[in-house]
N, C-alpha and C positions, 0 to 999 in steps of 0.2 A: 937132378935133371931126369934120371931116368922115372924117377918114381912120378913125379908129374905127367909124364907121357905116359906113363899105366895107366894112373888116372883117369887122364885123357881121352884114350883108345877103351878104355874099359866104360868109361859112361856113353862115349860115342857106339857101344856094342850093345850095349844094355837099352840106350834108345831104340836102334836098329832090330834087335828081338822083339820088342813089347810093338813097334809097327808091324811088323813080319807075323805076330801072332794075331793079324784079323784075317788072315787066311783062314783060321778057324773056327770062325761065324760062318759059312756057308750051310751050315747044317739047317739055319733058321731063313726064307727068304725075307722076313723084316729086317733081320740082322747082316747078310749078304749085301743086301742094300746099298749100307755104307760104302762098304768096300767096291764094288760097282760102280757106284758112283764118282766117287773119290779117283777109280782107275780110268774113267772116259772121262774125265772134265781136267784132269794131270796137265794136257797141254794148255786146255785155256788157264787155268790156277799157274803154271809156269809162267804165260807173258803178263800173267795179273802179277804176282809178286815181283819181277822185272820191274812193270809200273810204277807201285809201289815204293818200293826199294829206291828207287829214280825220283819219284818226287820226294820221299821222304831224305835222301840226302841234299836233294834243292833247300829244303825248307832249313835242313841242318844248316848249312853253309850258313845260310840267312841268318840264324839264329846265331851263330857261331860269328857273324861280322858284328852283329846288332849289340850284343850282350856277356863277347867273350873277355873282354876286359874285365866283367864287374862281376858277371857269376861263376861260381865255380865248375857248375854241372856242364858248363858251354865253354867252357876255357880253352879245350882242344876238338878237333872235327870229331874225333872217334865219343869225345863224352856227349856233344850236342846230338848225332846219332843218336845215342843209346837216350839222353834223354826226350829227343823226339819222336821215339817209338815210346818209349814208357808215354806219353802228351797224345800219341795215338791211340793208345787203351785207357784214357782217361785218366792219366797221373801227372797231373802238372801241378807251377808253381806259378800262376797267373800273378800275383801280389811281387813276389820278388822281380818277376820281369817289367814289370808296368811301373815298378820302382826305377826300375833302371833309365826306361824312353817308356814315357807313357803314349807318345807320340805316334809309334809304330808297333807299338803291342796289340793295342785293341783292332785295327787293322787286319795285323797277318794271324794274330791269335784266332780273327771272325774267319778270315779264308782257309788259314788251319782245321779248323774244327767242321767245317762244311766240307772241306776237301775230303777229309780222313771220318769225320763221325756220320757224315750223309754218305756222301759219292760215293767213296770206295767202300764203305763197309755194304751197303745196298748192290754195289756191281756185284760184290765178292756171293752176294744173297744169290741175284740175278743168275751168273753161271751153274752156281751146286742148283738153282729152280731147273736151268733150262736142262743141266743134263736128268737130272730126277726126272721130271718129266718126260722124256726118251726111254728112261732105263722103265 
């Protein structure tokens, strides 16, 4: 047990350094940028990821009533999550699901993919444009 919590705290530390070290681009102002950026647009990117988060476990449920009998990656809420964020960076299994109810795949697969590869991936553009733009 304890070694796993090392683990744990130790990768969650080693992430926290490697963001903590863009403090050290300010030397360059192309490169300050980022970090600029990134630190005035924090609150809007908060209630975008909120969003987010929010629709994409609406969609899981979905998937997880539709499909959770037949496939395995949807069998419990926490795996249709994870597999419908992998579905939101373009890793799906359209074949297997369409097998299951062809009925209502091609449907929420189409509002899926507009939801998540148009809307929110263009908001997400929109915000980091409109703080850029200020900074």
């Amino acid at each position: 047990m304890y070694n796993k919590l090392y683990v744990s705290l130790s990768t969650l530390s080693i992430s926290l350094t490697f963001i903590k070290m863009l403090q050290h681009f300010t030397f360059s102002k192309k490169l300050s940028a980022f970090q600029e950026i990134m630190f005035s647009s924090a609150f809007d990117l908060l209630f975008f990821c909120l969003l987010w988060a929010q629709m994409l476990f609406g969609f899981s449920v979905s998937f997880f009533s539709c499909y959770g009998l037949e496939l395995p990656q949807f069998k419990q809420i926490s795996y249709s999550f994870l597999n419908s964020f992998k579905m939101s960076v373009n890793e799906f299994a359209f074949d297997e699901m369409y097998n299951v109810d062809s009925s209502f795949t091609v449907p929420i697969f189409m509002v899926f993919m507009v939801t998540y590869r148009i809307l929110l991936q263009n908001m997400f553009i929109a915000i980091i444009s409109a703080h850029y733009f200020q900074y």
